[in-house]
Phi, psi and omega in degrees: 000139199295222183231303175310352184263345155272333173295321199243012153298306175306325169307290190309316166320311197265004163268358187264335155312301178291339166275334165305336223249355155079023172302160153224154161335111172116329172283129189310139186241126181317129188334157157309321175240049125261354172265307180328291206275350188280303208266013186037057179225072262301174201270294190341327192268338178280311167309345204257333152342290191275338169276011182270301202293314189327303192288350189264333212054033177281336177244182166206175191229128159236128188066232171266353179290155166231141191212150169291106221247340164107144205301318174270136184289183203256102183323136164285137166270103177297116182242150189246164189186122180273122191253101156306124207201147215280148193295357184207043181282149197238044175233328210301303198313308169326323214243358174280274193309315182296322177317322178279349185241013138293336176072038154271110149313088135322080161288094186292145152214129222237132172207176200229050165175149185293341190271345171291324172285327193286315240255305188310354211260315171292002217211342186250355178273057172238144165329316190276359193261152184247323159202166162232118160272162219178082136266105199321115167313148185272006167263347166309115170313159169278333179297343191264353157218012157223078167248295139027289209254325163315275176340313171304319185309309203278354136294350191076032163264122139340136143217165169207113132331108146253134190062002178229134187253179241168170171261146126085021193206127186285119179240150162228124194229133174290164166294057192310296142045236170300308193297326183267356178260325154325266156318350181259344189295298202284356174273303162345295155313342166255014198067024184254179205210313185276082225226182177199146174248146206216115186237193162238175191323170243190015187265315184307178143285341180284280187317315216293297186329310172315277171339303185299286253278288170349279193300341173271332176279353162263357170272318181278350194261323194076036179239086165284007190252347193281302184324295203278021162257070184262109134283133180246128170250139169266321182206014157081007159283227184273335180307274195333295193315287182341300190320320212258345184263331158288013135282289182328326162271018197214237177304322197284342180323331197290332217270138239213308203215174186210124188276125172227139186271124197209017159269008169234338175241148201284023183330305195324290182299001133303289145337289199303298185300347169264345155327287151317293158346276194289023185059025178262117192270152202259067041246328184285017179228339159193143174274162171211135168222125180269142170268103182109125188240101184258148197352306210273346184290355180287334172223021174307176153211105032233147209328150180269122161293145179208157180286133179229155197226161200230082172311280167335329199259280200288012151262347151302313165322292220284319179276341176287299190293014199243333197275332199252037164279303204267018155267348182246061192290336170307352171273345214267032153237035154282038186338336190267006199255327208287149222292139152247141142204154208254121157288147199255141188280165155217205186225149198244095155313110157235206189263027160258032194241145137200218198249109160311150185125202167244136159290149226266121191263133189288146180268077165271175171283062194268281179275000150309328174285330178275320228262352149317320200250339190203087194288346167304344230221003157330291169261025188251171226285172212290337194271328162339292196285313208295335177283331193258345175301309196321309178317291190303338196256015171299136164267136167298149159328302207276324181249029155309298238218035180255145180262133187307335175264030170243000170269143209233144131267132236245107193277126171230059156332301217272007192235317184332136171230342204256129154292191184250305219241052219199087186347175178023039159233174181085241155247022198159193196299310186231188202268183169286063186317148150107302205300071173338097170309155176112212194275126170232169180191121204217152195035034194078359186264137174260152194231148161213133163255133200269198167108161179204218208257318188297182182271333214277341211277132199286151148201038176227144163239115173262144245213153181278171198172150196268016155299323196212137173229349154232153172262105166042057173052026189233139174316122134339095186278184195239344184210155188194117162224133210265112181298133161257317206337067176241153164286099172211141065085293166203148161260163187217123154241171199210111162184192200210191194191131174242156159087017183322155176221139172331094189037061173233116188308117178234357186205165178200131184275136148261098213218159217222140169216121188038202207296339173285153196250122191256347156137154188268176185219080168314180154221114180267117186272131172255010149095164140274182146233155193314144186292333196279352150358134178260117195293332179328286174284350193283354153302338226271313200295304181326305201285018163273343203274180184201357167212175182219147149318149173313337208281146183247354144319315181281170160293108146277152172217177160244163196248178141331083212017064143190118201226145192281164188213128174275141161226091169314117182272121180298196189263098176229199176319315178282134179305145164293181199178127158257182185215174177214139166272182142220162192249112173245137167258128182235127174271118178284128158303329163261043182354293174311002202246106165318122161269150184283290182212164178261168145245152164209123194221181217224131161276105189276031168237040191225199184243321181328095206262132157270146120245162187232135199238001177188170186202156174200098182284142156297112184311197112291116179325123148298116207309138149285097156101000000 
């Protein structure tokens, strides 16, 4: 457990104490380690605790005494303090929130370029600035800004380096280090010998540190062939992505697992997917661990292990050194005084680390059973098609054991607008390559999708947004209602969503028999998740959602009746690729009951694009005897 998820378990303890105990102002409060041994807790952590209330004004101390100062805090003496931090930095929201609840005046200053940052340095060298944080782009060299920050010192402005350390510059920094010591431990341990490493320039301090750290653990270690597997990526697209899969076919061949440094660009997931492309599977054919844990590696697939650094704990870190700065502004022009502190990593276990070899795959017709029922996945490679079979050929509960002649298809002719297989078709610029019109049968459901070889022949119906408003030159609709009049059991629809937003409700299904309302579907999109994201919780958050975008950049999962169906894109004009649909199931309360019809309507003021390419009802199980 980091220090910060103890630190602030520890706070919330002794405040559900002081409020049970029926305290009043004034009254003594039992030592640290009689609180400690009462509340089961170590006394550092009661200590580190008692002083956060100390600083709130809920206790107060006199001498070694502690006394209860009463449940409303005290007006805060507010200090204001600026941070410069690059605009599409995934810390800014962090340091906004901690900031408010610290009673700190948070100034943002934001920038897209080092020279745009430097500038911001002229403009904070006033009488009036109380301090500055300064996170550095992280490709930035250090001669080229703390020259800067120096200058702020030798004024009697506070400044701190965050995540970059300086000579002579107060800093709070992760332990790269220890974090690259880390990750070869746990590859070790898992039987890999062979490792490679995919950094960033080696221009950073981060990259420079990262580098050294590698190469010294191949001198204690004995891997010398792991030391000479250095990569460097710039900004984690297809050159990079290109870069790393001709080493793996070339010196790297050797390479079992791969350490990648990822805390500020989103590589992985790109990497995994060309990692699939070239049919190499994620741990059993190479383990991979990221250094630095941002949301989405928690639902990549599959989660990523990571070096994790407890970002809310460096910024506290960061405002607490920010607060003893500005009382002791005579030191800061004591360059040999100023302050480092290093936060120490730990490590967050998922399933992309395990015991090298290949796992052993059962010998079923897996894919042979598909390429019958669903011909995109026909030529793509067998271990590949056999994991996606696996995906496809799952049954919901309800259709294990249904005769294909209780299933009905819900003719939607008169509503398709969208091609499938066709630039400006699908949801957007590009298309559904591949993606086979006709009969499919996926999650136990036969499905038939419509649409053909022309642009005009449709086989989707995509819904408005403000991403996309027309169809074969005609508005989008926003609402739609599809005659059903069946009997049925459960409905299954097939469809997909572009242009995702974080859990954000963008569509809703409905169903009717006549005027009675027989029941609804919101459709919750998942997204990215926000970088400042608590990686913990975000399965627990995710399972609000019920789709994903298409794009196999996001994190898939399967929901709650509704499960993803992967579609392998062949080798066309367009790089391969795979992509995803899902499959939702609405179970009818009222079996007995005819549905007339659905709706289906789209907040068209949102970007989050639906389409839908098939629907198919369950009959009812026939009365026995």
């Amino acid at each position: 457990m980091s220090y910060g998820v103890i630190l602030s378990d520890s706070v919330q303890t002794l405040r559900r104490w002081l409020e049970s105990s029926n305290l009043s102002p004034g009254n003594r409060l039992p030592s640290e380690r009689v609180l400690a041994r009462e509340l089961g807790m170590k006394h550092n952590a009661i200590n580190r605790a008692m002083s956060r209330l100390l600083g709130e004004g809920v206790v107060r101390r006199d001498g070694y005494k502690l006394f209860y100062a009463g449940a409303e805090k005290p007006q805060q003496s507010r200090f204001a303090c600026d941070l410069v931090i690059a605009r599409r930095s995934f810390f800014a929201k962090g340091y906004t929130k901690l900031a408010r609840e610290l009673g700190i005046e948070l100034r943002l200053h934001q920038y897209d370029s080092g020279g745009d940052a430097l500038s911001h340095f002229y403009h904070l060298d006033t009488p009036e600035t109380e301090c500055v944080i300064f996170e550095p782009p992280h490709l930035m060299p250090v001669p080229l800004w703390e020259p800067a920050v120096r200058k702020l010192l030798s004024h009697d402005i506070p400044a701190i380096s965050a995540r970059q350390a300086a000579p002579g510059v107060p800093c709070v920094d992760p332990d790269y280090t220890r974090a690259v010591e880390l990750a070869v431990s746990h590859l070790r341990e898992n039987g890999h010998q062979e490792m490679g490493l995919l950094t960033i320039s080696p221009r950073s301090e981060s990259g420079k540190e990262i580098v050294s750290a590698w190469k010294s653990l191949r001198l204690q270690k004995g891997l010398s062939s792991t030391a000479r597997r250095v990569a460097y990526y710039s900004d984690g697209r297809e050159d990079d992505i290109q870069m790393i899969m001709e080493k793996l076919d070339g010196d790297w061949k050797g390479a079992s697992s791969l350490v990648i440094y990822s805390e500020h660009d989103p590589i992985v997931p790109h990497l995994l997917e060309g990692l699939a492309r070239k049919g190499l599977r994620v741990p059993q054919d190479l383990a991979v661990v990221c250094i630095g844990d941002l949301p989405h590696l928690a639902a990549t697939n599959p989660p990523v292990t990571t070096i994790s650094f407890d970002a809310p704990l460096m910024q506290e870190v960061i405002f607490g050194l920010a607060q003893r700065l500005i009382r002791r502004r005579q030191d800061l022009r004591n360059h040999s005084s100023a302050a480092r502190i290093r936060v120490q990593p730990h490590l967050i276990r998922r399933a992309s680390t395990d015991a090298p070899g290949p796992m052993p795959i059962q010998a079923t017709s897996a894919s042979s059973r598909f390429s019958a029922s669903s011909p995109e996945l026909a030529s793509t490679p067998s271990d590949m098609a056999a994991d996606f079979a696996q995906l496809l050929n799952r049954r919901y509960p309800l259709t294990s054991n249904a005769n294909e002649s209780r299933f009905e298809q819900i003719d939607l002719g008169n509503f398709v607008n969208r091609p499938l297989n066709f630039r400006k078709g699908w949801l957007g610029d590009l298309p559904l390559t591949n993606f086979a019109t006709g009969r499919h049968k996926i999650h136990g459901v036969p499905f038939v999708v419509l649409g053909g070889h022309a642009r005009e022949d449709c086989g989707a119906i995509v819904f408005r947004s403000t991403s996309n408003k027309t169809g074969n030159s005609r508005a989008l609709p926003s609402l739609l209602r599809i005659p059903i009049g069946k009997s049925a059991q459960a409905i299954y629809v097939l469809h997909g969503c572009g242009y995702s937003r974080y859990l954000s409700p963008f569509a809703q299904y409905d169903f009717y028999a006549g005027r009675k309302h027989l029941g609804s579907v919101p459709l919750v999109s998942l997204g990215y998740p926000p970088p400042d994201g608590d990686t913990r919780n975000f399965e627990k958050e995710a399972m609000k959602a019920n789709i994903q975008d298409w794009w196999s950049d996001f994190p898939h999962l399967d929901f709650p009746h509704a499960w993803r169906a992967p579609v392998m894109e062949g080798k066309t004009e367009y790089p391969d690729r795979n992509v995803y649909l899902y499959t939702l199931e609405w179970k009818n309360p009222f079996p007995g009951r005819t549905i007339t019809h659905m709706e289906i309507t789209v907040d068209a003021e949102k970007p989050t694009t639906l389409g839908v390419l098939a629907i198919s009802s369950l009959k009812p199980e026939p009365a026995h005897g």
